[in-house]
Backbone bond lengths (Angstrom), bond angles and torsions (degrees), N, CA, C in turn:
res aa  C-N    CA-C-N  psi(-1)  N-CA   C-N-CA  omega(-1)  CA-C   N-CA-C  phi
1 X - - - 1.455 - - 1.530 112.10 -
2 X 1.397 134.46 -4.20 0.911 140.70 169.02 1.320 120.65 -52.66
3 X 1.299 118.54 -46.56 1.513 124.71 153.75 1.310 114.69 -31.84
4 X 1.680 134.08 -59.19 1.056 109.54 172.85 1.148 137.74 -48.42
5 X 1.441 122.46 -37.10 1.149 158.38 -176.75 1.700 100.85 -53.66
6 X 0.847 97.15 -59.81 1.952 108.37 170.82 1.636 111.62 -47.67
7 X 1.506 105.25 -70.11 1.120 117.00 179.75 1.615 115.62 -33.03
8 X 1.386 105.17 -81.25 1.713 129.10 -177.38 1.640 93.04 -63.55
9 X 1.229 152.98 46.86 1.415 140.35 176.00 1.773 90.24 -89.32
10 X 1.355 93.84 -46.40 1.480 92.86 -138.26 2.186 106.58 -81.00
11 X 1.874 93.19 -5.69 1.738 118.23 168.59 0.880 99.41 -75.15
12 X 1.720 127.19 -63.33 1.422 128.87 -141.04 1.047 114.04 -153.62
13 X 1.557 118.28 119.83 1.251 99.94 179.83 1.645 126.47 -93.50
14 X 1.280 144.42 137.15 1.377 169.31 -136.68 1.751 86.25 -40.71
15 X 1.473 99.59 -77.86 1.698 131.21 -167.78 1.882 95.68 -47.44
16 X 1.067 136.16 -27.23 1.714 130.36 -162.96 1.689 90.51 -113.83
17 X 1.405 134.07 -21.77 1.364 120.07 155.46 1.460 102.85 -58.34
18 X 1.189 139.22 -63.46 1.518 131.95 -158.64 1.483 108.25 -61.49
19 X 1.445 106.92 -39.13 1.624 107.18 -171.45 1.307 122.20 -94.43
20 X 1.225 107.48 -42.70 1.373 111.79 170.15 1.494 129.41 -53.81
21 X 1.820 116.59 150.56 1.081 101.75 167.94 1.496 136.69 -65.79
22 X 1.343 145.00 -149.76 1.463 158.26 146.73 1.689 98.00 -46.76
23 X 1.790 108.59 -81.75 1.248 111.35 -174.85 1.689 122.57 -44.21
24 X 1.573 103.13 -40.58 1.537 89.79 -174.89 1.296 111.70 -103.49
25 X 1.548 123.23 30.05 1.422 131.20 177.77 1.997 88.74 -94.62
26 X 0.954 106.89 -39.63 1.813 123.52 -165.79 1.754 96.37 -78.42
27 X 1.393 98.38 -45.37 1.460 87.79 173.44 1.478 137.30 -72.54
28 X 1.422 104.99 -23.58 1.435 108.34 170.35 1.929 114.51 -94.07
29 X 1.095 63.51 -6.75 2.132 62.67 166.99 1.655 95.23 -96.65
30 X 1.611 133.99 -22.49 1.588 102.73 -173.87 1.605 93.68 -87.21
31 X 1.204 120.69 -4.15 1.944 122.45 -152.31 2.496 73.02 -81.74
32 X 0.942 122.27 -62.28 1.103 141.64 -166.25 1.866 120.90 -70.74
33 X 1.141 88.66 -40.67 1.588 93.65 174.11 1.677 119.31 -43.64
34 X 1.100 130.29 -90.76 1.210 133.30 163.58 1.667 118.71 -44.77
35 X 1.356 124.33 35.88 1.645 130.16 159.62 1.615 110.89 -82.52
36 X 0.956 121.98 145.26 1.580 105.33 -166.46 1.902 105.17 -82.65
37 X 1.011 111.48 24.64 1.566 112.47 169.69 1.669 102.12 -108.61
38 X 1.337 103.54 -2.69 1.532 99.82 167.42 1.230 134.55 -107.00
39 X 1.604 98.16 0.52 1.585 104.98 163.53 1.079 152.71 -39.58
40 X 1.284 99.40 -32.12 1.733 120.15 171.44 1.270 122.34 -67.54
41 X 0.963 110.91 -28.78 1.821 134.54 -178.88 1.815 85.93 -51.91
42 X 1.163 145.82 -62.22 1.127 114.97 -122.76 1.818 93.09 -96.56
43 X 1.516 120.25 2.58 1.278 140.19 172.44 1.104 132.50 -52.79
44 X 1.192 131.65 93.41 1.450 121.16 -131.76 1.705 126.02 -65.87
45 X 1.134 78.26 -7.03 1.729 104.93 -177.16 1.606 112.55 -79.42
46 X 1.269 97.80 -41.43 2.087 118.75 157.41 1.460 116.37 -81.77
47 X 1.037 132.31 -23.01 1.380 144.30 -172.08 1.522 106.77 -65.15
48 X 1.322 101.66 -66.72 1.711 127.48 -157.40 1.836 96.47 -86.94
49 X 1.445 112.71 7.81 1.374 120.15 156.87 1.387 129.07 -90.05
50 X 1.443 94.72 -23.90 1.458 87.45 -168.48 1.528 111.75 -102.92
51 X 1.557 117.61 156.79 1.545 120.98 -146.66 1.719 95.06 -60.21
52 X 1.211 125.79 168.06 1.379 148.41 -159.02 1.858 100.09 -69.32
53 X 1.121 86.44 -59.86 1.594 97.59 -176.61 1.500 113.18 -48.31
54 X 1.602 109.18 -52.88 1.533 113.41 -164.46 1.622 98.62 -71.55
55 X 1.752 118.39 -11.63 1.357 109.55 -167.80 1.445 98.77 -83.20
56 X 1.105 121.01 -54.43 1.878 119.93 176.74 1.261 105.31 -42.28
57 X 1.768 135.77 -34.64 0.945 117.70 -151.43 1.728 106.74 -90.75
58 X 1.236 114.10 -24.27 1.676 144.46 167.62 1.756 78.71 -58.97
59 X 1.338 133.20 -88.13 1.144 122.50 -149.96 1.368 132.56 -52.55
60 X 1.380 108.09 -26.85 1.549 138.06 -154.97 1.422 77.63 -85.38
61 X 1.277 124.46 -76.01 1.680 120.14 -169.54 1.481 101.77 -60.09
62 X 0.977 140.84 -28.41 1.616 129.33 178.08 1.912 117.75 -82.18
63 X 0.809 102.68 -21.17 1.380 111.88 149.03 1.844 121.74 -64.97
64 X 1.407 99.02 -84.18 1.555 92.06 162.41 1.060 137.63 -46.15
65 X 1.690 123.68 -26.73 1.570 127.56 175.40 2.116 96.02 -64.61
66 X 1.184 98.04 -55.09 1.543 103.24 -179.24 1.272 131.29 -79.56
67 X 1.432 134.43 13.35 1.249 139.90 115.44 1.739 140.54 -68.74
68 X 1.440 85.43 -36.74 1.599 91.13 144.98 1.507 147.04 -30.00
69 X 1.952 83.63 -65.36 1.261 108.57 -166.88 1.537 102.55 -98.51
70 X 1.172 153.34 -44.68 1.165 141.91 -177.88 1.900 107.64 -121.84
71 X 1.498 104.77 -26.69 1.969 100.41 -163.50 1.006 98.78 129.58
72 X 1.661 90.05 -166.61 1.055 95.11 -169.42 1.880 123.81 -104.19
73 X 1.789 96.86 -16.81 1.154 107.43 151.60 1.900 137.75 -62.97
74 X 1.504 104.87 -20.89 1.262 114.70 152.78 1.186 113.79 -75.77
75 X 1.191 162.73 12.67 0.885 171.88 -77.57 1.568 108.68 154.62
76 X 1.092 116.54 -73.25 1.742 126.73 168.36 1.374 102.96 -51.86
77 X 1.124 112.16 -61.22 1.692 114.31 -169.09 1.505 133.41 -69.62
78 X 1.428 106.25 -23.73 1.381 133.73 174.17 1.666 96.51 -69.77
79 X 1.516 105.91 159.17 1.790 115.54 165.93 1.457 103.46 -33.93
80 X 1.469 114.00 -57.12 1.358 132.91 -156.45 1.638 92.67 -43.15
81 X 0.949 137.96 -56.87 1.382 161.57 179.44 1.360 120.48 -43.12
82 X 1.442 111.42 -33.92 2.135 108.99 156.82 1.166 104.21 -78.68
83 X 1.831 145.29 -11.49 1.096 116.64 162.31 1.774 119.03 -87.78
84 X 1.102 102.97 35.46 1.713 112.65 170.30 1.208 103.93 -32.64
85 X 1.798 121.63 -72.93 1.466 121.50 -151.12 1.646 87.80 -69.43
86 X 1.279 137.38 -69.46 1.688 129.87 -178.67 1.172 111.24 -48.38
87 X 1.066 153.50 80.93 1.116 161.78 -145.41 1.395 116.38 155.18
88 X 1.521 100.10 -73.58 1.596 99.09 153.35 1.184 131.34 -55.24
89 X 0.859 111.29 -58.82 2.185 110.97 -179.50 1.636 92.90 -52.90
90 X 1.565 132.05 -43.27 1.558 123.00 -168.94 1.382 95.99 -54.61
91 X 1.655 126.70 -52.13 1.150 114.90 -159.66 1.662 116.89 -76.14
92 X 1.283 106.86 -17.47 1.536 122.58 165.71 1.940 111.45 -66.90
93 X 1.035 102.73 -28.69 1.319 111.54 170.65 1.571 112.61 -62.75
94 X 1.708 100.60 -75.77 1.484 94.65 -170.34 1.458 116.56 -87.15
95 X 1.668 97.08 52.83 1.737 99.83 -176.10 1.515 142.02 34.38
96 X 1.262 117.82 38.86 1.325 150.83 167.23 0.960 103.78 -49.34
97 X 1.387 145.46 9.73 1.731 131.49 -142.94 0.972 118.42 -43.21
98 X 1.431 126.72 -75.43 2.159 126.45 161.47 1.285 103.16 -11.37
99 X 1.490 131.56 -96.92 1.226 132.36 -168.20 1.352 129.10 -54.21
100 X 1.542 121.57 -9.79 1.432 134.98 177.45 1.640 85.13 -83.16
101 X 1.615 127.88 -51.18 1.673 111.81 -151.32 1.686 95.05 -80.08
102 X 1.785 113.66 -16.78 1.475 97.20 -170.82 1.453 122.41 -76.04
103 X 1.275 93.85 -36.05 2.260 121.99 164.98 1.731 90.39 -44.10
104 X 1.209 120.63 -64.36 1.295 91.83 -152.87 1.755 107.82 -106.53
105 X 1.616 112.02 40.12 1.078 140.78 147.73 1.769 118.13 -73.84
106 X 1.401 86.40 -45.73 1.451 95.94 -176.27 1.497 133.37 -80.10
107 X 1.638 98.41 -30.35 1.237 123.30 160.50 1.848 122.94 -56.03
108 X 1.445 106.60 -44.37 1.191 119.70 167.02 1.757 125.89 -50.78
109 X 1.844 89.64 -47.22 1.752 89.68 171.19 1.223 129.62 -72.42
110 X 1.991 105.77 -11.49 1.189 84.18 -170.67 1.331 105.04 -100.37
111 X 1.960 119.38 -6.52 1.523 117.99 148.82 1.506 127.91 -55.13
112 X 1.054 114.13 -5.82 1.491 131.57 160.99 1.549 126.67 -62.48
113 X 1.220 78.53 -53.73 1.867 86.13 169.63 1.622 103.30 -107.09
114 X 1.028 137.71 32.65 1.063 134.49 173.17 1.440 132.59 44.22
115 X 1.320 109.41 40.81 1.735 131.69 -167.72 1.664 91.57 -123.83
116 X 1.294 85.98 132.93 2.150 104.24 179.16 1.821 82.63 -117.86
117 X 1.543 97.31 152.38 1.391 121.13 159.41 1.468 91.95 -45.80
118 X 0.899 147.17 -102.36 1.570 147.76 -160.93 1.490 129.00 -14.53
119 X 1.643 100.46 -37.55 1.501 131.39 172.22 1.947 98.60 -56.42
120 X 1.531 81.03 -71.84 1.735 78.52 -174.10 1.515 121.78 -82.98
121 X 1.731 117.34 14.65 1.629 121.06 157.75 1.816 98.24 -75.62
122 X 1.466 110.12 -33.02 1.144 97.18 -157.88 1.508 131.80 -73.96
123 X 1.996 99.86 -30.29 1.423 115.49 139.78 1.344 147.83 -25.37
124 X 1.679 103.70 -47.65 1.277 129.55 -167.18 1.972 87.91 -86.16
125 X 1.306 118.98 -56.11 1.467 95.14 171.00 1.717 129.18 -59.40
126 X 1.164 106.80 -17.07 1.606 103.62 -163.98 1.937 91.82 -94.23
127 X 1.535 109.90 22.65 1.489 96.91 -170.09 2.328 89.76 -99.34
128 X 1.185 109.71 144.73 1.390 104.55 154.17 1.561 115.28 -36.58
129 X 0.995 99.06 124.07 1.660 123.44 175.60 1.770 91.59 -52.68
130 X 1.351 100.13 149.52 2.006 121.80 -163.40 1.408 98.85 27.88
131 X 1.053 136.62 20.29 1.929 126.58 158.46 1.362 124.02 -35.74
132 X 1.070 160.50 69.12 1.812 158.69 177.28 1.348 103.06 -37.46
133 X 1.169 133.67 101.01 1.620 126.78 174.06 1.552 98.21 -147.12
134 X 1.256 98.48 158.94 1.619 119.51 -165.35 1.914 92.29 -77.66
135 X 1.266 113.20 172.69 1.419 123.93 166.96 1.351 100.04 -70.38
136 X 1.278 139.15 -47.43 1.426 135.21 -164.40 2.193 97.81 -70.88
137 X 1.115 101.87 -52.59 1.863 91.74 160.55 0.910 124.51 -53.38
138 X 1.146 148.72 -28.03 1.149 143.78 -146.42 1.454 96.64 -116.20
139 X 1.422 125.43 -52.32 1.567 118.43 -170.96 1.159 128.32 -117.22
140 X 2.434 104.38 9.57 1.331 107.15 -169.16 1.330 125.49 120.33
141 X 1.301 134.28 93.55 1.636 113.67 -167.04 1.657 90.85 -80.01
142 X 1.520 157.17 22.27 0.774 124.98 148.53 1.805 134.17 -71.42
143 X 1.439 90.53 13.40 1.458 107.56 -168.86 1.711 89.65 -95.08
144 X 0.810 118.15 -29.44 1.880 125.03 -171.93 1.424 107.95 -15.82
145 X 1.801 108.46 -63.19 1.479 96.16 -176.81 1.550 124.47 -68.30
146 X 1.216 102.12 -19.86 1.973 100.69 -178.23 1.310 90.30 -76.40
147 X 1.447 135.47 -49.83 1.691 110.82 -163.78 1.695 94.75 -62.19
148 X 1.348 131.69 -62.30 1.397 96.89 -170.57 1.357 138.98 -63.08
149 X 1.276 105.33 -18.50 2.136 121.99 148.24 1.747 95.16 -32.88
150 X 1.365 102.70 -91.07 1.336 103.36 -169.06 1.556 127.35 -52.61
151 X 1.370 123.98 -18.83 1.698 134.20 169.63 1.070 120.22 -80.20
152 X 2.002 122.77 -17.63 1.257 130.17 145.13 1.786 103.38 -63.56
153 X 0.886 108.02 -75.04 1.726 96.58 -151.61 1.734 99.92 -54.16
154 X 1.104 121.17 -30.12 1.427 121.97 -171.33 1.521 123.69 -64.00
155 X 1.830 106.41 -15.01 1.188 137.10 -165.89 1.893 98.44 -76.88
156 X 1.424 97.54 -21.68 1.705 91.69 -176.19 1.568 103.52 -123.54
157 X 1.367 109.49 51.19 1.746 137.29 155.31 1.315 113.12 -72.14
158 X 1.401 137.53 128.66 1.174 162.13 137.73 1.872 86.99 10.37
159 X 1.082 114.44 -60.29 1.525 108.92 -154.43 1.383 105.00 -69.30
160 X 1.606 114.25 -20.91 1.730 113.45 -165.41 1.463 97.45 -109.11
161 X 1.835 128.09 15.88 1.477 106.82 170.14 1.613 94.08 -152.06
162 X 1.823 88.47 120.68 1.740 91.71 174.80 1.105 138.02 -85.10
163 X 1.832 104.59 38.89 1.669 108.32 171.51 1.649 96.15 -105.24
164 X 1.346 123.03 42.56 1.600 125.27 155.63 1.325 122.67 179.51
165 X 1.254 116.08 171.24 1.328 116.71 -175.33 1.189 112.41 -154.93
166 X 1.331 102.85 123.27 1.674 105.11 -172.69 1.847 112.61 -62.31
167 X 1.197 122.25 -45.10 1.325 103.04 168.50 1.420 138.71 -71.88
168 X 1.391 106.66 17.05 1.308 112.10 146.12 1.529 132.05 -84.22
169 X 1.095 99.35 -24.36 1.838 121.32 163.95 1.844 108.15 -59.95
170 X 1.268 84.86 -41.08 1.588 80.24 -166.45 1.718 109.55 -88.84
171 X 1.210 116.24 -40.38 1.358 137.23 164.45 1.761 100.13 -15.14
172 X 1.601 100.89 -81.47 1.536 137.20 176.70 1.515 110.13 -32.67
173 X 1.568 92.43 -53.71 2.133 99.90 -175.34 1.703 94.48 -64.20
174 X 1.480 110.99 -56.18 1.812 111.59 -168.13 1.052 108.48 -40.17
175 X 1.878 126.95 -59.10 1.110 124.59 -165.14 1.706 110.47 -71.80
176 X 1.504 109.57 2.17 1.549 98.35 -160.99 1.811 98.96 -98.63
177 X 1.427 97.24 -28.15 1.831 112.15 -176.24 1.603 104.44 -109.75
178 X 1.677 125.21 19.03 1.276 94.93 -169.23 1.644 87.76 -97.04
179 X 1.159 150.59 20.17 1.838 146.27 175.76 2.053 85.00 -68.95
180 X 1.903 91.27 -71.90 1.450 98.26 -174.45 1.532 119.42 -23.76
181 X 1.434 107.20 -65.58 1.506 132.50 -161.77 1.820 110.06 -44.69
182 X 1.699 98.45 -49.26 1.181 107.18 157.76 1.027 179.40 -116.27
183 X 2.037 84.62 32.53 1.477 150.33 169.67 1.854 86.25 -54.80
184 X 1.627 84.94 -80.49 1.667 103.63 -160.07 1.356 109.25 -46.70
185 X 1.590 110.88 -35.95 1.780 94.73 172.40 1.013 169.08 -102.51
186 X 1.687 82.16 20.94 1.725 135.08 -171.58 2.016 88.22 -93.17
187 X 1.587 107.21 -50.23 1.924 96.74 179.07 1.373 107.97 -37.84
């Protein structure tokens, strides 16, 4: 388990998992996440290393950073966006229910039209580097009706209704698995 230990050094350090709460275990991993020594993390090869918990908690903020910041179609299309299926099960994890059934609402439409997150990462690379183009440039206005399929259901996301908040979901799971978390990385 030392490996983990390697990995997450540069998120979290060992001593503020044990002591810290839920909230400020989540908070110093988002204060840290995006440092460029944490880049690698999101690699799937580094990803699927690191313990379960710290991965929802990477996801949970990478979701919210990218609805934030662009939607929810930035969101699909961005890296952030091949972890679709982990994402869902995270939010199925820390009992999100609304936002777990809307994720995999969304996922469905876009198996509907037969477009994977990957489809539309792959767009987003083949676009000129700093290019400004709409989603319909970039991946096709025959996609038109699924993005507004998907911008309806996305419309009743955690971020657009203030009877919840996803980091209270996650808060709740940290404090409920963080003994485990730093059980496993003390083995």
């Amino acid at each position: 388990m030392s490996e983990y230990r390697e990995i997450i050094k540069n998120l979290i350090q060992l001593n503020l998992l044990t002591k810290n709460s839920g909230e400020e275990i989540i908070n110093e991993i988002a204060l840290n996440l995006y440092n460029e020594e944490n880049y690698h993390l999101t690699e799937r090869d580094t990803f699927y290393k690191l313990p379960i918990v710290i991965r929802d908690i990477v996801l949970i903020i990478n979701l919210d950073t990218e609805l934030n910041m662009q939607g929810i179609l930035g969101f699909l299309e961005n890296s952030t966006g091949l972890f679709l299926n982990d994402t869902i099960e995270t939010l199925q994890r820390i009992q999100a229910k609304e936002d777990y059934e809307i994720l995999k609402s969304i996922k469905s439409i876009l198996e509907q039209n037969n477009v994977s997150t990957q489809d539309l990462r792959n767009n987003v690379n083949n676009q000129i580097k700093y290019s400004i183009s709409t989603f319909s440039e970039t991946h096709s206005s025959k996609y038109n009706d699924m993005v507004s399929e998907i911008s309806e259901v996305a419309d009743k996301l955690y971020l657009y209704n203030g009877d919840r908040n996803l980091f209270d979901y996650l808060i709740k799971y940290v404090d409920t698995n963080k003994d485990n978390l730093v059980e496993g990385l003390n083995n």
